[in-house]
PyMOL Python script that loads the backbone (N, CA, C, O; Angstrom):
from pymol import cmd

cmd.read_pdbstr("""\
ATOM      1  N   UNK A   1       0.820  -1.195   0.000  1.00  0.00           N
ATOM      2  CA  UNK A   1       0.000   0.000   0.000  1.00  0.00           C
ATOM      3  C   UNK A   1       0.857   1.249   0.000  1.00  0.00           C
ATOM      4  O   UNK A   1       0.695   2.332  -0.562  1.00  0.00           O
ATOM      5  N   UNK A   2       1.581   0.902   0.596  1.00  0.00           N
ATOM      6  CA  UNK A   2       2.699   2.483   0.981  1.00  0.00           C
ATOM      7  C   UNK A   2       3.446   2.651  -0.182  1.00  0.00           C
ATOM      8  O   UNK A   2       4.063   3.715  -0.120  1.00  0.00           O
ATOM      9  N   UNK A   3       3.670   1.973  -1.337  1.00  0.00           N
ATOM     10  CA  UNK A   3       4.523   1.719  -2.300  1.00  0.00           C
ATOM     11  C   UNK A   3       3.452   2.490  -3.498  1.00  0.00           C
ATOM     12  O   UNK A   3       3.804   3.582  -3.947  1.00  0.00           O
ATOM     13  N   UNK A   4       2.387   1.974  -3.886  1.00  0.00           N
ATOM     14  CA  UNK A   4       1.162   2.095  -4.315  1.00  0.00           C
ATOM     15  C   UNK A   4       0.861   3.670  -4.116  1.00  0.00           C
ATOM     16  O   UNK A   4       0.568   4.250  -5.162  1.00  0.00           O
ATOM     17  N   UNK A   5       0.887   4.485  -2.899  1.00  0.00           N
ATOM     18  CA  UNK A   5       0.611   5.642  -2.419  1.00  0.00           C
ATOM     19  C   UNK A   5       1.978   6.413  -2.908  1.00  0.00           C
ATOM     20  O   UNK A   5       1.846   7.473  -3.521  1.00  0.00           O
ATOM     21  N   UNK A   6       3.052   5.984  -2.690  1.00  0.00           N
ATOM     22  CA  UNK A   6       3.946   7.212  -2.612  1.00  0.00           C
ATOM     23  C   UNK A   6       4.653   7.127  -4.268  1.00  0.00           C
ATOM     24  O   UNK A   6       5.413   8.064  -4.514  1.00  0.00           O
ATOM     25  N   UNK A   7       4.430   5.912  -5.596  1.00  0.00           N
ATOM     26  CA  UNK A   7       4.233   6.047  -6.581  1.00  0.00           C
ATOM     27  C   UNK A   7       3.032   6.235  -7.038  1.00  0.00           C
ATOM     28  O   UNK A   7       2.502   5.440  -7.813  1.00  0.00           O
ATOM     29  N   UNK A   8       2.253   7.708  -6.451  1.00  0.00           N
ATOM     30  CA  UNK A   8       0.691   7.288  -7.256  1.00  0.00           C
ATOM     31  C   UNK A   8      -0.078   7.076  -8.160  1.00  0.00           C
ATOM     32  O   UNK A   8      -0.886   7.643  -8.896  1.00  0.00           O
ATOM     33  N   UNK A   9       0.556   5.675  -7.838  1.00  0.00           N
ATOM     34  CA  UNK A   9      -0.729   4.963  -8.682  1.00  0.00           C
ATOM     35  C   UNK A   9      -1.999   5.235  -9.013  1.00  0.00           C
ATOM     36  O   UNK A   9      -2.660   6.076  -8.404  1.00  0.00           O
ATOM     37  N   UNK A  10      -2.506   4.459 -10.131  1.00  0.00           N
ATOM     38  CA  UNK A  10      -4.069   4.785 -10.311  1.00  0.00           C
ATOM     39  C   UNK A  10      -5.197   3.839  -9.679  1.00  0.00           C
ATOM     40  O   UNK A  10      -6.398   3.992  -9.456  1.00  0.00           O
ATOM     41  N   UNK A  11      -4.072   2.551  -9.442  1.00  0.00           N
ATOM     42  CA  UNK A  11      -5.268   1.656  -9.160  1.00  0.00           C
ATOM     43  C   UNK A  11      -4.283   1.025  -8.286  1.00  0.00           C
ATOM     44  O   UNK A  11      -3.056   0.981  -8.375  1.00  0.00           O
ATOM     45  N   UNK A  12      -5.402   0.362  -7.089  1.00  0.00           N
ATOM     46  CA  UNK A  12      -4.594  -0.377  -5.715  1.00  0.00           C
ATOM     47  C   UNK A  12      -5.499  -1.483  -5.671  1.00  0.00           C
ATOM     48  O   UNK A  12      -6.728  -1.500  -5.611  1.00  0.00           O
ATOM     49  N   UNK A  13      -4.590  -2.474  -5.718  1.00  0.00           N
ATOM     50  CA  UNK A  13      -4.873  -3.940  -5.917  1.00  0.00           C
ATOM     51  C   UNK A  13      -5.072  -4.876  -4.557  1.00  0.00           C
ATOM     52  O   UNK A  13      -4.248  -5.783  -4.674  1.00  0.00           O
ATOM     53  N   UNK A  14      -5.794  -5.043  -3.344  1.00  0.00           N
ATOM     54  CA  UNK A  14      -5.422  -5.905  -2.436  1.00  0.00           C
ATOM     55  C   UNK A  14      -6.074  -6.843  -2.523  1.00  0.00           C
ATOM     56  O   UNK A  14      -7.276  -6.829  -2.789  1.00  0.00           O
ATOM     57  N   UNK A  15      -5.182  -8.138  -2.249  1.00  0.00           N
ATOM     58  CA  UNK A  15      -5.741  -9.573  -2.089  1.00  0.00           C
ATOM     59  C   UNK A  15      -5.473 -10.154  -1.025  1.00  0.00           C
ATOM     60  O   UNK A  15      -4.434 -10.748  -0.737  1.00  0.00           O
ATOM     61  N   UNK A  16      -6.880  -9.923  -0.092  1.00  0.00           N
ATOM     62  CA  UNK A  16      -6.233 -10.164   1.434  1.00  0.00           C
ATOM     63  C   UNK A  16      -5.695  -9.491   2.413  1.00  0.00           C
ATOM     64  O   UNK A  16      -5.396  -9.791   3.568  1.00  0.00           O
ATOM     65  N   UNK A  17      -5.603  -8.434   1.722  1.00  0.00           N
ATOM     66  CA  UNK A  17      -4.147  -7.412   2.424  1.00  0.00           C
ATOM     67  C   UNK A  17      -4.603  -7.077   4.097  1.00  0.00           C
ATOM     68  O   UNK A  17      -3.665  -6.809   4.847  1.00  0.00           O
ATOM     69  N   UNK A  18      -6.224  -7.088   4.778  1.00  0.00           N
ATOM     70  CA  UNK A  18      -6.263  -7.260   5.701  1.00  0.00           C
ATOM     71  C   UNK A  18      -6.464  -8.264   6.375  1.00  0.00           C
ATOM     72  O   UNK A  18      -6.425  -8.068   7.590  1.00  0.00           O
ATOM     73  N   UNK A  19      -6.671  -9.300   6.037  1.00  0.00           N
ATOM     74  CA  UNK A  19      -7.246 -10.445   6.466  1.00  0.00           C
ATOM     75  C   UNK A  19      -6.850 -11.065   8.467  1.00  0.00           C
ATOM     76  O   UNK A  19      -7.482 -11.711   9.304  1.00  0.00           O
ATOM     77  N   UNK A  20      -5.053 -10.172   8.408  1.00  0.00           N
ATOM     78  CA  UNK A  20      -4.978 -10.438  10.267  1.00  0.00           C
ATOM     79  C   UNK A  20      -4.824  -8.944  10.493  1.00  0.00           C
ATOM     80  O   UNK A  20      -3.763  -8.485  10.916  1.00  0.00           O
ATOM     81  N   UNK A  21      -6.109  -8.012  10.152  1.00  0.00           N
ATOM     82  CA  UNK A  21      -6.580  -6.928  11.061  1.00  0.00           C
ATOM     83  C   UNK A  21      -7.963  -6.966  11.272  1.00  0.00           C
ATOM     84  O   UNK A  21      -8.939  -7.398  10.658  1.00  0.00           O
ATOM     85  N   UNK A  22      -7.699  -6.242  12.583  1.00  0.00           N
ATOM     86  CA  UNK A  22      -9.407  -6.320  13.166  1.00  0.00           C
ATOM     87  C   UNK A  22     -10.354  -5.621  12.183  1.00  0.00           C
ATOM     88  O   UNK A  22     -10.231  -4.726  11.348  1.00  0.00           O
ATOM     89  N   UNK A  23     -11.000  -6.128  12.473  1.00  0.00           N
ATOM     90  CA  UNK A  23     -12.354  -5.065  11.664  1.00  0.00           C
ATOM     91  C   UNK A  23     -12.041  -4.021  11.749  1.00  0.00           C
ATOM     92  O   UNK A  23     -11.347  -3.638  10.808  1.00  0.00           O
ATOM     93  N   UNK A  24     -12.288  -3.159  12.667  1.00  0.00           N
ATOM     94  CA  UNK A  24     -12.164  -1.888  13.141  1.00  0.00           C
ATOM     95  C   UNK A  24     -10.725  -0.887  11.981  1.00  0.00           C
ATOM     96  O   UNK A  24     -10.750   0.130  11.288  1.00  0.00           O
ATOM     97  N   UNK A  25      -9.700  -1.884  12.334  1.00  0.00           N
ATOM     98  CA  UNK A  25      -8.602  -1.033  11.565  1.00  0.00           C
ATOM     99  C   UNK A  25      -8.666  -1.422  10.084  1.00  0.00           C
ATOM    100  O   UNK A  25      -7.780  -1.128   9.281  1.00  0.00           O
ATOM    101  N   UNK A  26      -9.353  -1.845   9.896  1.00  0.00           N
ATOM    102  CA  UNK A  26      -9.697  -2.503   8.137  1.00  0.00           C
ATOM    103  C   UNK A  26     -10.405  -1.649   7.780  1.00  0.00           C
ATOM    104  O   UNK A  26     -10.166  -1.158   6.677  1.00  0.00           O
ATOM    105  N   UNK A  27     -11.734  -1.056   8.695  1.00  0.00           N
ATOM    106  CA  UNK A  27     -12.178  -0.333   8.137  1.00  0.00           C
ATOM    107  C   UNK A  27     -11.642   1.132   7.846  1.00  0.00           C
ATOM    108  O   UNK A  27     -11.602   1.725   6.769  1.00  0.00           O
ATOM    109  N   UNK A  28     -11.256   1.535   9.058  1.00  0.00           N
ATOM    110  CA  UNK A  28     -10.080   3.110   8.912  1.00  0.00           C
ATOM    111  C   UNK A  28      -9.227   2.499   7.893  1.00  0.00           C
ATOM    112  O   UNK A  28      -9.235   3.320   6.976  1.00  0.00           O
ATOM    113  N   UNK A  29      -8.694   1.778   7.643  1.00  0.00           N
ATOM    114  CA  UNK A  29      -7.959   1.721   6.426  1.00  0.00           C
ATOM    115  C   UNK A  29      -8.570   1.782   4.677  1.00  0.00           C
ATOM    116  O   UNK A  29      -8.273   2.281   3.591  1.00  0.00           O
ATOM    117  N   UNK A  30      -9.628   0.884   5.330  1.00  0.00           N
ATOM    118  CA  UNK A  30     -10.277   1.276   3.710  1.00  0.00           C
ATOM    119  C   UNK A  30     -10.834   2.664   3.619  1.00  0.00           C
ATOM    120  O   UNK A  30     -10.727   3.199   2.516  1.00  0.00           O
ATOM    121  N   UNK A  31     -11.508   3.460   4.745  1.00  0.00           N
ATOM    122  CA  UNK A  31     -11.700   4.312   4.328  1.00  0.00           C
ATOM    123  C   UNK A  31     -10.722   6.094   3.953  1.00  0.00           C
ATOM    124  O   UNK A  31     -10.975   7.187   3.447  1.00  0.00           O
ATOM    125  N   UNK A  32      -9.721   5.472   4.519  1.00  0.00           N
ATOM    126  CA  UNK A  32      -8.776   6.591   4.243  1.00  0.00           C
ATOM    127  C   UNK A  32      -8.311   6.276   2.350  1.00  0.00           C
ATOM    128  O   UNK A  32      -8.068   7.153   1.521  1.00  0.00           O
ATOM    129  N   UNK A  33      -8.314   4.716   2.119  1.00  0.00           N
ATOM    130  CA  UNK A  33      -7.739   4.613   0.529  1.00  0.00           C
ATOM    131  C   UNK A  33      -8.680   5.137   0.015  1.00  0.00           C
ATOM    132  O   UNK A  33      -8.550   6.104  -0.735  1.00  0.00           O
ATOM    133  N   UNK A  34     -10.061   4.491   0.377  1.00  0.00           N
ATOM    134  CA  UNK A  34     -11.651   5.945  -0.631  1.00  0.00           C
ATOM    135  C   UNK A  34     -11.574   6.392  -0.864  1.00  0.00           C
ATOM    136  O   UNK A  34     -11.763   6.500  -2.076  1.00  0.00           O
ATOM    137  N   UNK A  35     -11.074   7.639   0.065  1.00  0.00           N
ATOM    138  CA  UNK A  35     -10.585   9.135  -0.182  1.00  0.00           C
ATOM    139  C   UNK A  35      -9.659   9.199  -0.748  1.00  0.00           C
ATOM    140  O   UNK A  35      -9.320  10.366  -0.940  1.00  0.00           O
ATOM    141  N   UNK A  36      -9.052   8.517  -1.130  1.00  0.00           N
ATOM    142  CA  UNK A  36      -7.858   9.116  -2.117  1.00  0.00           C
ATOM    143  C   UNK A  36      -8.379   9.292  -3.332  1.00  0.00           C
ATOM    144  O   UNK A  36      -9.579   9.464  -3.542  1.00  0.00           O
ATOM    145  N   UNK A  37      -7.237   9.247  -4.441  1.00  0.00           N
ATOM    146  CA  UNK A  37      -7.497   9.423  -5.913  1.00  0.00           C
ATOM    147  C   UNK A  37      -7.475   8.145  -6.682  1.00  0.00           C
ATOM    148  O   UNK A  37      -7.284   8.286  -7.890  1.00  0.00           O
ATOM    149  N   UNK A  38      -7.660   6.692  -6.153  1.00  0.00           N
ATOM    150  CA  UNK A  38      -7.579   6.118  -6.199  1.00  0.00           C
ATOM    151  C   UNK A  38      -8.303   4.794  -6.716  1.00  0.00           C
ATOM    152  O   UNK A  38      -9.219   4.692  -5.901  1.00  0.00           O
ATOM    153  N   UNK A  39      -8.401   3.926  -7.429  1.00  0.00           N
ATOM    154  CA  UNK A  39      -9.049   2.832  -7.951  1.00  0.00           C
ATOM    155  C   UNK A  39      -8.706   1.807  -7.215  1.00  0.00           C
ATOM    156  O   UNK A  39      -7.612   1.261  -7.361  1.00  0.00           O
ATOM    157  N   UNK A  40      -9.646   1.392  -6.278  1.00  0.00           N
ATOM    158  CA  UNK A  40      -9.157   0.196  -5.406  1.00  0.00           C
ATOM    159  C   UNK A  40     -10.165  -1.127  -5.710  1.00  0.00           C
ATOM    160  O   UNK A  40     -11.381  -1.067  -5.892  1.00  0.00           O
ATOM    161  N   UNK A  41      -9.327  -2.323  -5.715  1.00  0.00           N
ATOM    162  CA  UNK A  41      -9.672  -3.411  -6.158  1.00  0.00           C
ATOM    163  C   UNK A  41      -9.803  -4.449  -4.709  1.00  0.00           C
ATOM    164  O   UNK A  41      -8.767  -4.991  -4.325  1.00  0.00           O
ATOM    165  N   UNK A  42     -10.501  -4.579  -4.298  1.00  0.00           N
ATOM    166  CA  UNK A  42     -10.061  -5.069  -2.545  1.00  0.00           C
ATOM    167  C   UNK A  42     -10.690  -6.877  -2.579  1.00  0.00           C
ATOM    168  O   UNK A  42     -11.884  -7.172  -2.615  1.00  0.00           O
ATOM    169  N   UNK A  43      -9.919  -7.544  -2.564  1.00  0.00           N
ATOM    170  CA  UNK A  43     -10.119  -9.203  -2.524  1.00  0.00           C
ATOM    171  C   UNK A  43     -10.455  -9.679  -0.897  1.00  0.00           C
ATOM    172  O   UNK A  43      -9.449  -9.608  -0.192  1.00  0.00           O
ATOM    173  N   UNK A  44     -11.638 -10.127  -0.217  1.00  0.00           N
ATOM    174  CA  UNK A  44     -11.822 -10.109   0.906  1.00  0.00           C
ATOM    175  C   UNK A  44     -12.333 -11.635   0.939  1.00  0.00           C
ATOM    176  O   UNK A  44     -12.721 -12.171  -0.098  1.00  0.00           O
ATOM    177  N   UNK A  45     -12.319 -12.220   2.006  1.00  0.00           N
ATOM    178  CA  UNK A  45     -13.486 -13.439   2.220  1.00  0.00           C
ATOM    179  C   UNK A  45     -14.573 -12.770   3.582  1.00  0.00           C
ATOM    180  O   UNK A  45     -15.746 -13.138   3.647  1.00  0.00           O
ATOM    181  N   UNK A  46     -14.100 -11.967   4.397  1.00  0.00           N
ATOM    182  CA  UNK A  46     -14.532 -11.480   5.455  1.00  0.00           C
ATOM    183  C   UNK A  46     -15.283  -9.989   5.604  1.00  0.00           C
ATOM    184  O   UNK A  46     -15.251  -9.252   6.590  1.00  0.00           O
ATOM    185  N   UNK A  47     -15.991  -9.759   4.288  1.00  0.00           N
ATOM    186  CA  UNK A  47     -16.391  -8.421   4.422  1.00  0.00           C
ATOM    187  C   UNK A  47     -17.536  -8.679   5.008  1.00  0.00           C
ATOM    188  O   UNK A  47     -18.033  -9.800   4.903  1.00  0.00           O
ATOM    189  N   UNK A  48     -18.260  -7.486   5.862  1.00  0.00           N
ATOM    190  CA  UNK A  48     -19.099  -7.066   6.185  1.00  0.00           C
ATOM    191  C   UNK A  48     -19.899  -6.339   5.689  1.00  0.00           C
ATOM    192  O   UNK A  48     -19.511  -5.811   4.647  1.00  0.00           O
ATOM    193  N   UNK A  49     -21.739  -5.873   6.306  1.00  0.00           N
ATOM    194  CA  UNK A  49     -22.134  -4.898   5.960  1.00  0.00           C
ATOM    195  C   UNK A  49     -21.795  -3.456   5.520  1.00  0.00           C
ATOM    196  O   UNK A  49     -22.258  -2.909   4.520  1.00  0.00           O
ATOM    197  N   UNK A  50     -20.772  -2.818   6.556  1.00  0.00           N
ATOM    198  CA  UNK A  50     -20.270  -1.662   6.401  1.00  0.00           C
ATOM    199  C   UNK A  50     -19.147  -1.726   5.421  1.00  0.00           C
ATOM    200  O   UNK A  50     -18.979  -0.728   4.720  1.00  0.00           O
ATOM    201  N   UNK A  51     -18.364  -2.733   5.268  1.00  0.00           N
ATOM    202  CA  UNK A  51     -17.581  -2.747   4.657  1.00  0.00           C
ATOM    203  C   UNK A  51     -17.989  -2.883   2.861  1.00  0.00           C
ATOM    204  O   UNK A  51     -17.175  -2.588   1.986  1.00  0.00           O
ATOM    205  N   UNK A  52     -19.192  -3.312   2.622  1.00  0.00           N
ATOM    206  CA  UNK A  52     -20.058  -3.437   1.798  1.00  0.00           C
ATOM    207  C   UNK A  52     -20.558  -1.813   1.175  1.00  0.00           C
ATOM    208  O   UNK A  52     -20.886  -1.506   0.029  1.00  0.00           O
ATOM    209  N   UNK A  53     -20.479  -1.097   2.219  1.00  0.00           N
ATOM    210  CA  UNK A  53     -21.096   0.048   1.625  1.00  0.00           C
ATOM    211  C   UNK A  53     -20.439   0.888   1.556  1.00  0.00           C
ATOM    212  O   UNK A  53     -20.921   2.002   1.350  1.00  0.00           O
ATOM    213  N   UNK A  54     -19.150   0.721   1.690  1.00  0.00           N
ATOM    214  CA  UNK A  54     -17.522   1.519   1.173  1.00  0.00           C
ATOM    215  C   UNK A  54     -17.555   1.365  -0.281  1.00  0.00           C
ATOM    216  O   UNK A  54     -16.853   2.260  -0.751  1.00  0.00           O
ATOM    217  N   UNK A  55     -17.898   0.862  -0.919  1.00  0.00           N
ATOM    218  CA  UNK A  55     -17.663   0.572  -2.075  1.00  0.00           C
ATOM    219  C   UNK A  55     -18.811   0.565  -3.613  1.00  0.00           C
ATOM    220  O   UNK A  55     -19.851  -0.078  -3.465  1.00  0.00           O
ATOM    221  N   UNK A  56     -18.666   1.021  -4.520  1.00  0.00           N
ATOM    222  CA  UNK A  56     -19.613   1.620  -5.369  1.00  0.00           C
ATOM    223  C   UNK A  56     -19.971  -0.509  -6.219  1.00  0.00           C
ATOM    224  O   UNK A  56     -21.045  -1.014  -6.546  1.00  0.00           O
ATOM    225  N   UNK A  57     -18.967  -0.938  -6.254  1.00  0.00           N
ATOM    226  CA  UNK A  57     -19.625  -1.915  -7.095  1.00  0.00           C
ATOM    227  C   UNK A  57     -18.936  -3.972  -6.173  1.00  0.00           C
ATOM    228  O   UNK A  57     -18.044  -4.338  -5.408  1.00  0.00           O
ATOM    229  N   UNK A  58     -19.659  -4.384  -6.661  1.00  0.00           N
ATOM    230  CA  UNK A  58     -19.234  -6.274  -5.792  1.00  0.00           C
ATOM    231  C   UNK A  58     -19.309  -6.778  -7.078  1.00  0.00           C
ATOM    232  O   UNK A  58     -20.225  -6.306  -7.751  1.00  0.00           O
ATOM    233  N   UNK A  59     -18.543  -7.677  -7.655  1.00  0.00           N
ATOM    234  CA  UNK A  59     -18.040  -8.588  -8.742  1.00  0.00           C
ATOM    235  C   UNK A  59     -17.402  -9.468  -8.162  1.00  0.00           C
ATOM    236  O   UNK A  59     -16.298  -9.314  -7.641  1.00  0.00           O
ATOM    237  N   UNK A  60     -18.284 -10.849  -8.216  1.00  0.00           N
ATOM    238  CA  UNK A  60     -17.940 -12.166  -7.898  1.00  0.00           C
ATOM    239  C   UNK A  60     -17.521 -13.169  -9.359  1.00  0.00           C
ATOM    240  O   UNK A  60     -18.188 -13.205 -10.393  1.00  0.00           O
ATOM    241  N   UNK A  61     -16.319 -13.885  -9.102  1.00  0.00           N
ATOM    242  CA  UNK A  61     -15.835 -14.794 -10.201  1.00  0.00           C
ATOM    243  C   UNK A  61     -16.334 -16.084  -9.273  1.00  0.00           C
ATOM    244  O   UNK A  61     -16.331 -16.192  -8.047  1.00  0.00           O
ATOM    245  N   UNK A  62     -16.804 -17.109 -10.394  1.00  0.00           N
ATOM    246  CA  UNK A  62     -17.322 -18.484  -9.922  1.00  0.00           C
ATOM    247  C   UNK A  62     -15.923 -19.117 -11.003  1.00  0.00           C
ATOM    248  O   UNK A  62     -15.722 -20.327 -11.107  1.00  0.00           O
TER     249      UNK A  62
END
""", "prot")
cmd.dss("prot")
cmd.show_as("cartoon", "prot")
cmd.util.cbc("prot")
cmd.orient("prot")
């Protein structure tokens, strides 16, 4: 992420990238990348409601 931010990028790719943080700091984290200028792609097994409504679109691959 920090790599991603300080070459800014257009688009931020995570797969997993929180998976051993609490909810709580997953969410301050996603919502500070929102605000950026940013295209974020976020790969989760553990999202939530709120975490659900951070985000403009959900695309599932079978």
């Amino acid at each position: 992420l920090a790599r991603a931010c300080i070459h800014d990028d257009d688009f931020i790719l995570i797969d997993e990238g929180t998976s051993a943080i609490d909810k709580k700091a997953t969410l301050d984290i996603l919502k500070k990348l929102l605000n950026g200028p940013y295209t974020v792609i976020f790969i989760a097994h553990n999202f939530n409601e709120e975490m659900y409504s951070l985000f403009d679109r959900e695309i599932h691959l079978t």
